[in-house]
C-alpha positions, 0 to 999 in steps of 0.5 A: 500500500503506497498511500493511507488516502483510498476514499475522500473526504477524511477526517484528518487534522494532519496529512504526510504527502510523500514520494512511493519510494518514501511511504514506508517511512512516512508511515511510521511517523504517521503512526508515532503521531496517531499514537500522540494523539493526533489524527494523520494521514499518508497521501502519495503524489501519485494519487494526488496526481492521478485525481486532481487537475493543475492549479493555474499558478499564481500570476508572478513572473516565475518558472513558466516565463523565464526559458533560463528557468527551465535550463536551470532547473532540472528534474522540477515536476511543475504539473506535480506541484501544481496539482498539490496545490489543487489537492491543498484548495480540495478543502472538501475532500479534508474539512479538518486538516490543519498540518502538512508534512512535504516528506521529502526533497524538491525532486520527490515532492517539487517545490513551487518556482513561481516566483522570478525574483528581479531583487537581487543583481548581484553581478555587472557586465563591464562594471556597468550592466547589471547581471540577473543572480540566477539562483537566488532570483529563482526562489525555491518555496514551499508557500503557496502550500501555506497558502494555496489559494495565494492570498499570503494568508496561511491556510495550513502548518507546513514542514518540510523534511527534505530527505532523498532516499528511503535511508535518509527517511528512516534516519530522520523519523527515528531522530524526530521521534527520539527527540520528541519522546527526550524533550523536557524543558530542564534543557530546553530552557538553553539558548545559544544566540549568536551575531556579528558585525556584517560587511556592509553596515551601509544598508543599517544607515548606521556604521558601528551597528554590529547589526547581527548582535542588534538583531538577536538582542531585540528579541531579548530585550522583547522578552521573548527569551523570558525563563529562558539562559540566554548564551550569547556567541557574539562577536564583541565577545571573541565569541563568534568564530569557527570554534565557538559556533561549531562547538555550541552547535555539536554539543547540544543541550539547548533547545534554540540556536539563533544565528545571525550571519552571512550563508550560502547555501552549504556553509555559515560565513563567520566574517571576516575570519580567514576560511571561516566557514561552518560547512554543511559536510562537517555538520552532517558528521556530527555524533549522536545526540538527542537534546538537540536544538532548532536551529533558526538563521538569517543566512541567505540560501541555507535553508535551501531544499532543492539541492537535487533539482538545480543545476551543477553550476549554480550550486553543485549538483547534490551538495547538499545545503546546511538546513539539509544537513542539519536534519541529516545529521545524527546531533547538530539540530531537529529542524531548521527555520531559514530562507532557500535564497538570499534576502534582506535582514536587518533592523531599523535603528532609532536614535535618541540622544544616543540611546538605541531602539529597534523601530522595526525588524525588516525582511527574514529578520522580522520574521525570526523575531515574530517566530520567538514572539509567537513561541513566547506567548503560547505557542508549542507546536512549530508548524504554530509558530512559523505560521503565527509569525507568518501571519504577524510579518504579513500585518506589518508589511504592505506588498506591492501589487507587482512584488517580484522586486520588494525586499520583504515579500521575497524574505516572505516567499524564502522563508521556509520550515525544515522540520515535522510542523507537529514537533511540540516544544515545552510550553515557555516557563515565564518564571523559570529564571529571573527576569529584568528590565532593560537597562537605561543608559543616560550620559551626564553633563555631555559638552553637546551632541553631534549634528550628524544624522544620529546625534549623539552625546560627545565628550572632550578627549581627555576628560571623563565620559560619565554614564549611569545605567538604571537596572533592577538587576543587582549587578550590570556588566559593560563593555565600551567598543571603539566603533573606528578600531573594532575594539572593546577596549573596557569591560566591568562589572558594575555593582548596582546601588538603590537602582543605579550604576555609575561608569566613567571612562576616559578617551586620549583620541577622539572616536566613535564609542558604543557603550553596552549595557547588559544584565543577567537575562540578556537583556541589554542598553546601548549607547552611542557616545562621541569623544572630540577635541574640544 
């Protein structure tokens, strides 16, 4: 028997739709999930292709327009996926269904390419003429499974677990069950986030952001963390390399890792640390283990599924991607929440007399950040939470009627799910570990503020910088970073008194500081602060 499904409608609230050479697999996760409780079915291509008509794609310029689209993407069963989606609006034939599980990878169980992204223009002809990046502007996604009328309103929770043989089915069903039956909050309740400072902070509007670390600690300062130990691989703690990454990672014992950095699709980039990459390869060799976390990334194109399906020049064929290769691995992590190509994240700062906040998280950035919202306020199952965030993202941006070129819908149309949607996570214990406000950080007696576009206090060199930081929290620790020099040139832990805590520096050369601030749930101050001559 290749498929549960024989007779619509059914009852189901989840459905596995899988290749025949896969279904045996397929199977035993349907039945782990019927032994939790929850009602699931196995539904073969084959029968979806034999009983249902193609959808008309959704009308973007995408596969069907572009001749290089067919050239460079190989094996792609366009008629397959479209009868999926005739399947997926079928809502007759399944009144109850909530979640869906693409077991298997883009060749098995196709991907929609009707998207032609015209956002990315990477390369130059002669300096001059712009080149289309013909990977990234060909978005492997699986949203119009989400969302299969195209309204962008998430209809059902969708994972994928992008596998390519019955063996790499088999590996992936044992990990998730023995995960799902190991999973407990005693060391859920770790958290690793890591960030750095990108190579191009012109597109923050604000030099010195380490726009990577900013991101994660919006999150923190959020709450969304809230109970949780936060351990934190940042850059301006000598923190975010090969060693420190790679080791985080391969040990396990947390149940979130948060990374903010650059990605292709086989490897983490730890920029600008010389061959520093965190390759796909060296993942997959990992060695058992079952408290291992969900891994969430703003890397571009390493959530990337498609691995068999493009062609050798664009990305080798059959190298497969780190979002693979996490699932593939015996530890490393149980899913991966990413994008399969290149988009935008980055937060928009706001300055107030020097002091940061976040106006708003854009691209794969926001989504992330919505994804730990919907975590922290009550949601357990991770088909949930992606899709919670989805719906969250979707309110806070206005779309294009032609948005092939806008940088938030093709984030939205990259972000993708690699994992069983039905994996439930511990509910968030709020109160397992004390929780604090931000610091506020105020700078005294300044002799002005600069004029430029982010004004900020500024102090004659050789005269004392002084700072207070207001905190709930018994200790503060701060960490002053020359913006020019890339360099943390004094950290302290400061004891705090009747709610205060006093830092004085002095600067013999005029520069650019960032003064932080941080207590011991993570959360963090931060402010911009300028030494001159007088």
């Amino acid at each position: 028997m290749s498929s549960d499904l024989e007779n619509p409608p059914f009852s189901e609230m989840n459905i596995i739709i899988t290749d025949s050479s896969l279904y045996t697999a397929a199977r035993t996760l349907a039945l782990y999930h019927e032994d939790q409780g929850f009602s699931t079915t196995v539904v073969n291509t084959s029968w979806i292709y034999a009983h249902y008509e193609a959808a008309d794609p959704p009308d973007f310029n995408g596969y069907k327009d572009t001749i290089l689209s067919r050239i460079f993407i190989r094996e792609y069963r366009e008629i397959l996926a479209q009868k999926i989606i005739s399947f997926l609006q079928d809502t007759a034939s399944h009144p109850q269904l909530e979640y869906v599980t693409l077991f298997g990878n883009g060749r098995l169980v196709p991907a929609s390419y009707y998207i032609y992204s015209r956002f990315r223009n990477f390369k130059y002809l002669l300096g001059r003429i712009p080149l289309p990046d013909i990977y990234n502007n060909r978005i492997a996604t699986d949203f119009f499974y989400i969302s299969p009328n195209y309204d962008l309103w998430p209809d059902y929770n969708v994972g994928r677990l992008p596998v390519a043989t019955i063996e790499e089915a088999d590996h992936v069903v044992d990990k998730i069950i023995t995960w799902q039956d190991a999973v407990d909050w005693d060391w859920f309740n770790n958290v690793y986030v890591a960030g750095d400072q990108p190579n191009h902070p012109e597109e923050m509007d604000l030099d010195g952001c380490y726009a990577g670390e900013m991101i994660a600690v919006d999150a923190i300062n959020n709450n969304y963390f809230q109970g949780m130990q936060v351990d934190k691989l940042f850059w301006t703690e000598n923190r975010f390399n090969m060693a420190n990454i790679s080791q985080a990672l391969e040990q396990g014992e947390s149940g979130f890792f948060y990374i903010m950095a650059h990605g292709m699709v086989d490897r983490w980039v730890t920029y600008p640390e010389a061959n520093g990459y965190i390759y796909a390869e060296d993942i997959r060799n990992y060695e058992e283990k079952s408290t291992v976390p969900i891994v969430v990334s703003v890397a571009c194109m390493s959530g990337a599924f498609d691995t068999y399906c493009a062609h050798p020049f664009l990305v080798g064929r059959g190298t497969r991607s780190l979002g693979e290769s996490i699932l593939l691995s015996d530890g490393a992590g149980i899913a991966y929440v990413g994008t399969t190509r290149a988009t935008l994240g980055s937060p928009i700062p706001h300055l107030m007399n020097g002091e940061l906040s976040i106006s708003k998280e854009r691209g794969i950035a926001g989504l992330l950040t919505y994804f730990f919202k919907a975590y922290h306020e009550g949601g357990v199952f991770l088909g949930d939470i992606v899709t919670t965030s989805i719906t969250s993202y979707v309110n806070d941006n206005v779309f294009p009627s032609s948005p092939e070129k806008d940088e938030a819908f093709i984030a939205l149309i990259s972000y993708t799910l690699l994992g069983d949607p039905l994996l439930q996570l511990p509910e968030q214990d709020h109160e397992y570990l004390p929780s604090y406000e931000q610091p506020q950080i105020t700078a005294l007696d300044p002799n002005g503020y600069t004029s430029e576009t982010y004004p900020r206090p500024w102090y004659a060199i050789n005269e004392p910088m002084e700072l207070t930081i207001s905190t709930d929290a018994d200790v503060v620790t701060v960490k002053l970073i020359d913006i020019d020099a890339d360099e943390v040139v004094d950290r302290q832990l400061l004891s705090v008194t009747d709610g205060e805590a006093s830092y004085t520096y002095t600067s013999t050369t005029p520069s650019r500081y960032l003064f932080r601030a941080s207590v011991d749930d993570g959360k963090e101050g931060w402010l911009y602060v300028s030494t001159q001559y007088p």
